[in-house]
DODRENRO-298024 format. One record per residue (C-alpha): x, y, z. Coordinates in steps of 0.1 Angstrom, whole numbers, padded with zeros to 4 digits, always signed. Layout:
N
XYZ...
//
This chain:
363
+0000+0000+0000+0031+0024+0009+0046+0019-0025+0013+0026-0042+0014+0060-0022+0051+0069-0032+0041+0056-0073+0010+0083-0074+0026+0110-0056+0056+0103-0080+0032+0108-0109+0016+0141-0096+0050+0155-0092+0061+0145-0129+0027+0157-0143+0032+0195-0120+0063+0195-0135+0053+0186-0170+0024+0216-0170+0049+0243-0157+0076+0235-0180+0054+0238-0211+0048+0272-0230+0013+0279-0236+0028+0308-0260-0008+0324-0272-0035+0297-0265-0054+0319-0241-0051+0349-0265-0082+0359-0278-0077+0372-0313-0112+0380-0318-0112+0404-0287-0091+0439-0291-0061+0440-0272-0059+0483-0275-0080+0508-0285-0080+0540-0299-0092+0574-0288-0120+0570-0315-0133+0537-0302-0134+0549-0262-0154+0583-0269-0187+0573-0276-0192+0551-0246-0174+0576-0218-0197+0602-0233-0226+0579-0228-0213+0569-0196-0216+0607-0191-0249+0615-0199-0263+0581-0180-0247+0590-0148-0266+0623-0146-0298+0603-0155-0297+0571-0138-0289+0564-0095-0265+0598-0099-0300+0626-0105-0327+0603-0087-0311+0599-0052-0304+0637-0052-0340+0646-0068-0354+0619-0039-0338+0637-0014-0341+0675-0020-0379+0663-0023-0383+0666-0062-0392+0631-0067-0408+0606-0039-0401+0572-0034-0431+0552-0033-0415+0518-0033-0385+0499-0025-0350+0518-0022-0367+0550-0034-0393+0545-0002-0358+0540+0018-0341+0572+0000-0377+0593+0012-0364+0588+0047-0331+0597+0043-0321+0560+0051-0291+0555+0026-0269+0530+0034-0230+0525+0024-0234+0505-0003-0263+0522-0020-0240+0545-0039-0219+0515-0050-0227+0511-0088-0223+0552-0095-0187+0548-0078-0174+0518-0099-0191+0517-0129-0207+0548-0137-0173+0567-0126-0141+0553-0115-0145+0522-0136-0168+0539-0161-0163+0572-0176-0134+0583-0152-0112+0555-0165-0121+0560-0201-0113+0596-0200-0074+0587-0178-0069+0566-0214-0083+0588-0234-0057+0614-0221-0029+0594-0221-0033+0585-0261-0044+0615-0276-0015+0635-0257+0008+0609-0268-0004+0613-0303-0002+0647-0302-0043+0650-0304-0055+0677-0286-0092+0677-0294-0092+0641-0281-0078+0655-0253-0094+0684-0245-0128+0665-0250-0115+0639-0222-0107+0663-0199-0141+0677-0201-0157+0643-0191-0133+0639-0164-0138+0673-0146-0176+0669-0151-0174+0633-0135-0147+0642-0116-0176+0672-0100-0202+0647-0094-0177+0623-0076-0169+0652-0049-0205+0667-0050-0216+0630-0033-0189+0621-0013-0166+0652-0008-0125+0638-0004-0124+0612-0032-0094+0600-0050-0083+0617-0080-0046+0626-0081-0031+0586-0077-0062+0571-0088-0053+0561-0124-0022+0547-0120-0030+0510-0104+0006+0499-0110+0019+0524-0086-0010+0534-0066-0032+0501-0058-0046+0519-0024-0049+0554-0038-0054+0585-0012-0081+0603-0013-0076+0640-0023-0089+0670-0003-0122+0684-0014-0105+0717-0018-0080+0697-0040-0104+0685-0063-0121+0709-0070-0091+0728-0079-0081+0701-0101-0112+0699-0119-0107+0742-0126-0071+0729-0138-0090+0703-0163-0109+0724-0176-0083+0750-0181-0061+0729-0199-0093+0713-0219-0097+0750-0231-0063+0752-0241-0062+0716-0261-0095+0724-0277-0082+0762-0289-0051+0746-0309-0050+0752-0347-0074+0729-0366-0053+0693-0378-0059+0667-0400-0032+0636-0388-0039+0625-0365-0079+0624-0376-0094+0650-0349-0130+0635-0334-0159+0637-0356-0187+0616-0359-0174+0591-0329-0182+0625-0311-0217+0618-0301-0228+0650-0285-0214+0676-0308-0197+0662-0337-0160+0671-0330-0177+0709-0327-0145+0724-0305-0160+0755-0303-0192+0739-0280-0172+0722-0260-0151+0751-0249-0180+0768-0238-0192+0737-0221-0163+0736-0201-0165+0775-0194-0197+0765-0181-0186+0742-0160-0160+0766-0143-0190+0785-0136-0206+0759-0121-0178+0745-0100-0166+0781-0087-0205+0790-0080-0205+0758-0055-0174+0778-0034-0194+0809-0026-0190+0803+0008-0155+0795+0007-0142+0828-0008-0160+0857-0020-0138+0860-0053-0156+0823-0064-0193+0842-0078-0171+0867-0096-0152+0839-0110-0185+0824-0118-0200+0852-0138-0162+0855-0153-0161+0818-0171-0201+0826-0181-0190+0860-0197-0157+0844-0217-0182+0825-0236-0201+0796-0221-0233+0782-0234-0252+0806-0246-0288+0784-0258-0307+0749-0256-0285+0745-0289-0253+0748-0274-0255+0724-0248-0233+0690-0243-0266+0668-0248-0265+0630-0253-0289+0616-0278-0307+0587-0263-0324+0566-0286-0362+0547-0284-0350+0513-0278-0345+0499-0248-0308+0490-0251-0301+0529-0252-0330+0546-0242-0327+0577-0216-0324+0560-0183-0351+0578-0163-0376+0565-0187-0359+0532-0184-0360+0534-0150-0397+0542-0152-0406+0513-0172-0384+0484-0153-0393+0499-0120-0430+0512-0122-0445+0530-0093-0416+0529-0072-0406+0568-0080-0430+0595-0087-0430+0638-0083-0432+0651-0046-0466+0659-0037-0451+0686-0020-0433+0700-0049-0465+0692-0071-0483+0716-0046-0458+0742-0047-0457+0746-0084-0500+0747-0083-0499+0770-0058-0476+0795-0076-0491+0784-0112-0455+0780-0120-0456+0779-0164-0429+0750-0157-0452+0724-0143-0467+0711-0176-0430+0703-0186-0421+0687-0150-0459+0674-0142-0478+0653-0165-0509+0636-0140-0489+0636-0110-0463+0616-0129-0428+0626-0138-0429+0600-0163-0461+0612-0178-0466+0620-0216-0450+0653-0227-0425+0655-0201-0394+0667-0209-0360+0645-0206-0382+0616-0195-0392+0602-0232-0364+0572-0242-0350+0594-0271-0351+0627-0245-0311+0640-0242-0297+0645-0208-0273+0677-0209-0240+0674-0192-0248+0711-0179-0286+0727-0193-0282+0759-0205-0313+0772-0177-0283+0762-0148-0263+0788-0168-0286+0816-0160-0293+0805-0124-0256+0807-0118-0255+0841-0139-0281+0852-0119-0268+0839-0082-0234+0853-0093-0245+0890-0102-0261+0892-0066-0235+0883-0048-0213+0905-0068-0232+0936-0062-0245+0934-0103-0275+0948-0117-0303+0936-0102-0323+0941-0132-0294+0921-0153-0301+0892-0126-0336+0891-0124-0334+0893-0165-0310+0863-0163-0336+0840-0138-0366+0851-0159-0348+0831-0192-0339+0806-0168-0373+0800-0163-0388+0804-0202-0362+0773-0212-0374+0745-0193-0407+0756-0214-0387+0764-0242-0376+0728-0244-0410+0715-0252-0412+0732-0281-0374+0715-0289-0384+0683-0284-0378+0675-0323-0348+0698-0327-0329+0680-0293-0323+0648-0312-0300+0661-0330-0259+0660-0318-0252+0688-0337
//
């Protein structure tokens, strides 16, 4: 029986060393599956990523709990209450951002500045200073400055609030500057791979002025130089109409339909308007309700940005005049110039009714 032992374990030892002398050389290659890709082919889905994270678990949780929406059912009944729990925010932080558009955006970067292709770049950095915003609006110190570079930085630190938020004014500075180099042809600058404007550099510098006027407008109450930055960025040439903003075009399927109709259709019932915010825009006969409220339902017909081919702006050009508006205030402006700026705040939302047809387009 003892010599039986010694023969087997003789044969696993000859067989263990057998499989780790051989060379497998590219057996478990996949040559069907790419082992790179370019700029081009990362684009479209981190500006999708984009546009879903403002849509999806990243606007209803926030609209849940400044008491926009209600949540009649399920984790939205839980959200009502202000009973969130650690790992409620889970997908937004590793799909929707660090391992979602974040990510996309770091390689993005990387190639295009490698290849010497600034509107790839610029474009990237855009996307990352807008996710980048989100990321600190919901959790404050995140990780930003080691948290691309998993070779070196497996345990990344988490930056300082005030930290990141300068870093995304840095992005977007330098995003300006990439997107405002002299028009190239090699390498082949974004075009139709750009989904929300068509390799259009001149939008996307004023999307990412008016996202320094967003992200200074948040400090107010850090430093009383941030709403004259604000109005600053607005005034160098931001957005300027519902035409110029960095909208995604959803589609009417369901495999890239806008995700709060989605949402509305997988998860019936479970999320509807506030009553209390219902109330409020009856009671004031607020001209926006028709555009928020269709039969007590946000996802009734004729809303706006709730249909499956609705776009979902990176920044809406009404925020624009909110912040123009906030910013002239606190910087001792016209009044009449601010109350001027709210008022066409106001008119889009109903404005965009009337662009349901014109918001399909990217361009």
């Amino acid at each position: 029986m003892l010599k039986l032992k010694n023969i087997c374990l003789l044969l696993v030892s000859l067989c263990a060393v057998g499989i780790s002398s051989c060379d497998f050389g590219d057996t478990n290659i996949d040559p069907a599956s790419l082992a790179d890709a370019s700029p081009k082919l990362i684009l479209p889905a981190a500006e999708a990523q984009s546009a879903y994270n403002v849509g999806a678990l990243g606007g209803r949780m926030p609209g849940i709990v400044m008491q926009y929406f209600a949540g009649n059912d399920a984790q939205q009944l839980a959200y009502t209450s202000y009973n969130i729990g650690e790992q409620d925010l889970n997908n937004l932080w590793t799909d929707g951002l660090y391992g979602g558009v974040m990510k996309d955006c770091a390689v993005i970067i990387e190639k295009a500045e490698a290849q010497n292709n600034p509107y790839y770049a610029g474009i990237a950095k855009v996307l990352m200073a807008h996710a980048l915003g989100m990321a600190t609006t919901f959790w404050g110190d995140v990780p930003y400055s080691q948290a691309f570079s998993p070779d070196e930085n497996g345990k990344p630190a988490f930056d300082a609030q005030q930290d990141v938020y300068a870093s995304i004014q840095s992005l977007l500075d330098e995003a300006i500057a990439d997107l405002s180099a002299p028009a190239y042809s090699n390498p082949a600058p974004p075009a139709g791979d750009d989904l929300i404007f068509g390799g259009n550099v001149q939008k996307w510098i004023a999307s990412a002025r008016s996202l320094k006027a967003r992200y200074y407008i948040h400090l107010t109450k850090k430093g009383v130089a941030n709403a004259a930055n604000a109005l600053t960025a607005i005034r160098a040439g931001a957005i300027t109409g519902i035409a110029e903003e960095p909208r995604f075009p959803f589609g009417e399927s369901q495999t890239n339909a806008n995700p709060y109709y989605l949402f509305a259709i997988q998860r019936p019932g479970t999320m509807g308007i506030a009553p209390a915010f219902d109330a409020l825009l009856t009671a004031r006969s607020d001209p926006r309700k028709p555009f928020f409220v269709e039969k007590g339902s946000f996802y009734g017909p004729g809303t706006v940005f709730t249909q499956p081919s609705s776009p979902l702006p990176l920044i809406p050009y009404e925020e624009v005049k909110f912040i123009e508006a906030e910013a002239l205030v606190r910087t001792s402006g016209s009044i009449a110039e601010a109350e001027a700026a709210m008022r066409a705040a106001i008119r889009t939302v109903c404005k965009k009714q009337e662009w349901q047809q014109v918001l399909q387009s990217p361009t």
